[in-house]
C-alpha positions in Angstrom: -5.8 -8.5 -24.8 -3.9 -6.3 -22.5 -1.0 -8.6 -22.3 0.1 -8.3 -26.0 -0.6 -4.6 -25.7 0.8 -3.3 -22.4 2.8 -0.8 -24.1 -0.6 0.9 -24.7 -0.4 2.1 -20.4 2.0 5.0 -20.6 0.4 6.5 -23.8 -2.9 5.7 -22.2 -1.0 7.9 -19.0 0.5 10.2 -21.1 -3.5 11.5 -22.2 -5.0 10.8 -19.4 -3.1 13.1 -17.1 -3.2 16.6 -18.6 -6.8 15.8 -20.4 -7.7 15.1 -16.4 -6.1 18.8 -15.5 -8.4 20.3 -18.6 -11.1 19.0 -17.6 -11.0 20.1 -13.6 -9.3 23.8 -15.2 -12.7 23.9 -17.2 -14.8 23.7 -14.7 -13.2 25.8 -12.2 -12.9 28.8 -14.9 -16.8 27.7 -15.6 -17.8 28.3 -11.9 -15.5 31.4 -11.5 -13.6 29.3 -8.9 -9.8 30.5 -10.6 -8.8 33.2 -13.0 -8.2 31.5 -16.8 -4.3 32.9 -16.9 -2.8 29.6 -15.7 -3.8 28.5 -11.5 -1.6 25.9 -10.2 -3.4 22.6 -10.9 -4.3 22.2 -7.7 -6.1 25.4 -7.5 -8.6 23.7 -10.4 -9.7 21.0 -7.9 -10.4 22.6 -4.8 -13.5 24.4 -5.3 -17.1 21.6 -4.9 -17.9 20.3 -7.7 -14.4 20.0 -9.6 -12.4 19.0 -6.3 -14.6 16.0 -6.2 -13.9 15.1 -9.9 -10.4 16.1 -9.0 -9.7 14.0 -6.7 -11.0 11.1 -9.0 -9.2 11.5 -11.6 -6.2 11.6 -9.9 -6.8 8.2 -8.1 -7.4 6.7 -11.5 -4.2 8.3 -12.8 -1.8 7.2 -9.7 -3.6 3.6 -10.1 -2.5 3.6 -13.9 0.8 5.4 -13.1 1.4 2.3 -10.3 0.7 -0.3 -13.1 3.0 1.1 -15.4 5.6 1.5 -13.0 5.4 -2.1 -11.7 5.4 -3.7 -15.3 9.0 -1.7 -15.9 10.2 -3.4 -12.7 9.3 -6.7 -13.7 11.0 -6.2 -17.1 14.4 -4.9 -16.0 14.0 -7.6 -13.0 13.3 -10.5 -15.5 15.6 -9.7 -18.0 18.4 -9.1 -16.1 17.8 -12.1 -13.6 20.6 -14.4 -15.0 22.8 -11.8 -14.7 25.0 -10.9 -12.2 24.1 -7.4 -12.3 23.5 -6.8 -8.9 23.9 -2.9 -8.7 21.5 -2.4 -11.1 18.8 -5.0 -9.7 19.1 -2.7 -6.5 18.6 0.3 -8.6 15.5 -1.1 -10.1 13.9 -2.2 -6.5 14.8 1.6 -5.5 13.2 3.1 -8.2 10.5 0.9 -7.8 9.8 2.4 -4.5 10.1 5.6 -5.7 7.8 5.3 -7.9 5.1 4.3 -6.2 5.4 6.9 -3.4 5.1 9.4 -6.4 1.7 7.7 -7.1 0.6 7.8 -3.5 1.9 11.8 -3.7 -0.6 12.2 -7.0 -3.3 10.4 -4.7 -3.1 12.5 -1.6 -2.8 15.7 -3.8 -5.7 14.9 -5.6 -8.0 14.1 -2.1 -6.4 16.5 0.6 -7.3 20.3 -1.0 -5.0 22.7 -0.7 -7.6 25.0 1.1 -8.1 22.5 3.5 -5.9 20.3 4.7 -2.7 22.3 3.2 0.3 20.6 4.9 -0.9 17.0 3.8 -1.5 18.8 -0.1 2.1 20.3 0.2 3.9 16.6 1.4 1.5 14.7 -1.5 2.7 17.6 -3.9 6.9 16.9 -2.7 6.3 13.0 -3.4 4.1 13.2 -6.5 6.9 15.7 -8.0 10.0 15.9 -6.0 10.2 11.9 -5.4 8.9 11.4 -8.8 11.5 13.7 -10.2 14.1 11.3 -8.9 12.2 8.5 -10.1 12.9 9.8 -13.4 16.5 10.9 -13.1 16.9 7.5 -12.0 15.5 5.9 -14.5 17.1 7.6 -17.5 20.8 6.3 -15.3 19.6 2.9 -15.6 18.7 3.1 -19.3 22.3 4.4 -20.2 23.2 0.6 -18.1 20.8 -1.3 -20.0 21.5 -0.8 -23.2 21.1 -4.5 -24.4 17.2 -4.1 -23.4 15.1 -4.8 -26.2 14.2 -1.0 -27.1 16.3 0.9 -25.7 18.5 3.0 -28.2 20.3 6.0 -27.9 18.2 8.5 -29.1 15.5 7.3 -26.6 18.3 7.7 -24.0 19.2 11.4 -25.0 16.0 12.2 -24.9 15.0 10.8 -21.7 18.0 12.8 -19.8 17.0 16.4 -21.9 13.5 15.3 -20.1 15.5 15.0 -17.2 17.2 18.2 -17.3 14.3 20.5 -18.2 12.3 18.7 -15.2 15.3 20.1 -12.4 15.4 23.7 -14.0 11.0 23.8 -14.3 11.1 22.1 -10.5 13.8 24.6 -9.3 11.9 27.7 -11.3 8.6 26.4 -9.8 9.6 26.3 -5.8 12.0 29.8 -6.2 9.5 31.9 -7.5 6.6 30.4 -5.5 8.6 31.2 -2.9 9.4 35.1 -4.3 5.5 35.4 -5.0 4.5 34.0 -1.2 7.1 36.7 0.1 4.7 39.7 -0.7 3.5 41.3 2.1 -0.4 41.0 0.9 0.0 37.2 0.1 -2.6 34.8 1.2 -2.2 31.2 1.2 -6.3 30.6 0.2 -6.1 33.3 -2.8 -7.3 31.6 -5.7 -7.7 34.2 -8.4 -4.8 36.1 -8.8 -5.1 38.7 -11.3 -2.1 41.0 -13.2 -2.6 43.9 -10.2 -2.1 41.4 -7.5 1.7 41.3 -5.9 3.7 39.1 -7.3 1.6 37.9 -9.9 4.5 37.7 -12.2 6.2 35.1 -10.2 3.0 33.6 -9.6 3.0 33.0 -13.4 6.7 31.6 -13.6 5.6 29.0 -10.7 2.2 27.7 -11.5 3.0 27.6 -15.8 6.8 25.6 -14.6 4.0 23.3 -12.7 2.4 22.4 -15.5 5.3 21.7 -17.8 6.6 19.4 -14.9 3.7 17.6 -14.8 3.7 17.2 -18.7 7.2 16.2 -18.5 6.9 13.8 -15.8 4.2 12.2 -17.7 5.7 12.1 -21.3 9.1 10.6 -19.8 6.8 7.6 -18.1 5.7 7.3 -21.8 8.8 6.3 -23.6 8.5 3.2 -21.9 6.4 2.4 -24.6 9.0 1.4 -26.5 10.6 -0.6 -24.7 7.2 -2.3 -23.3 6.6 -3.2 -27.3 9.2 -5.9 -27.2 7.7 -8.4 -24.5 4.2 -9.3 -23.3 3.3 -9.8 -19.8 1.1 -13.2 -19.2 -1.4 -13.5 -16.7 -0.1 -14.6 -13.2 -0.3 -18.0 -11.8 -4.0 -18.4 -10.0 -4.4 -21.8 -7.7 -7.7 -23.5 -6.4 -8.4 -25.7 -3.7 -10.6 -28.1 -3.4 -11.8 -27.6 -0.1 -15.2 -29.6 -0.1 -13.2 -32.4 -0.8 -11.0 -31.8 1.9 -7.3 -32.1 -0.7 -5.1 -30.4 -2.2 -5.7 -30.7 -5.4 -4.4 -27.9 -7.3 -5.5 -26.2 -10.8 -2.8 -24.1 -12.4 -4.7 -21.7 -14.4 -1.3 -19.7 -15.7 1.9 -18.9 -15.1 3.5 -15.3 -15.0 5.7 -15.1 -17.9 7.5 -12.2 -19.5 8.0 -12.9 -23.3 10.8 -11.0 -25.3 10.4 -11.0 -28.5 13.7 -10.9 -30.8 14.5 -8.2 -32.5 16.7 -9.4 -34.8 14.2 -12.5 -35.9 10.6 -13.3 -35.2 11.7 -16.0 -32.3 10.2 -15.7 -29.3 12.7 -16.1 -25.7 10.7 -16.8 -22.8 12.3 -15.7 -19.5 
């Protein structure tokens, strides 16, 4: 079913991500682990018993994330195959990469706590949102070069580079004033409840809620490849058996990989 509907993953993401961040917040305020007024999110999955749901969720996210990632590759790579498009095939294969080291970043966020292993937190924290920034930025050049994709339009373009720009300003608001609020003299790194008396609580406040809308962002911009995902179906890959009782090679082709665009100006089907 999943291959007529694979433009379902990055909505599925899109939920998934922030209802995983609720749900860890919840518990955290629950067990008096963080104050309510906005922690970072990894402060809400540090603390036994939400760090191990935490981490979790996150692996399940970053494993949906990857998927979704991979089936944009393998669009822009079979569509454009013919073509002698070479700078933007290498474009795609970088981006690819990217990509997926921003899904490692989410994973080793979500299983190395801040409170214990910190500098492994901090690097999973640069890839999941620094590498996946440029992901991003990367992505929304390559749509303005693909414009003959099936679904890509301008509006969704626009969009995806006002995504784009809000992401730099929350990422460069987030590590300035984390930096402004780790500056106080009576800062400690494993101070989870900051409260409004606390020292530089206010630009505790302008890091960790910038946190959050990056992570939002980040998420809704992997989302508008629904769109695009709408106009193709991904087929199941090729799978062969060998007989080996028998001793030959005999082979059984179950299926073939196959991207299928669908035509947008008639109901024709163009397999690539």
């Amino acid at each position: 079913m999943l291959e007529n509907h694979i433009f379902v993953l990055p909505i599925v993401l899109v939920i998934y991500l922030p209802v995983s961040f609720i749900i860890t917040y919840a518990i955290a305020v629950k067990y008096n682990h963080v104050e309510p007024g906005f922690p970072y999110i990894s402060d809400t999955g540090t603390s036994p018993p939400e760090s191990c749901i935490f981490g979790q969720l996150l692996n399940i996210g970053a494993l949906i994330c990857s998927v979704v990632m991979y089936t944009r590759y393998k669009q822009i790579e079979k569509f454009y195959r013919e073509s002698s498009r070479k700078k933007l095939m290498i474009a795609n294969k970088v981006s690819f990469v990217l990509g997926l080291t921003a899904c490692l970043g989410v994973s080793i966020v979500g299983n190395f706590q801040e409170t214990n292993v910190l500098i492994v937190h901090l690097i999973g924290a640069f890839l999941a949102f620094g590498i996946g920034g440029i992901y991003c930025y990367i992505q929304a050049a390559m749509s303005f070069r693909m414009t003959d994709l099936p679904g890509n339009c301008l509006k969704l373009r626009i969009f995806r580079v006002v995504l784009c720009f809000l992401d730099l300003l929350l990422q460069i608001a987030l590590f300035v004033s984390a930096e402004e609020a780790m500056s106080q003299e009576t800062f400690q790194t494993n101070n989870l409840k900051w409260t409004a008396d606390y020292p530089g609580y206010r630009e505790h406040l302008v890091s960790t809620i910038s946190e959050w809308l990056v992570a939002l962002l980040t998420a809704i911009f992997v989302a508008t490849f629904a769109g695009e995902f709408r106009k193709f179906r991904l087929k199941a890959p090729e799978v062969i058996y060998y007989d080996i009782q028998e001793e030959s090679n005999k082979e059984m082709h179950i299926s073939a990989p196959k991207f299928v665009y669908r035509d947008m100006h008639d109901e024709s089907i163009k397999e690539t």
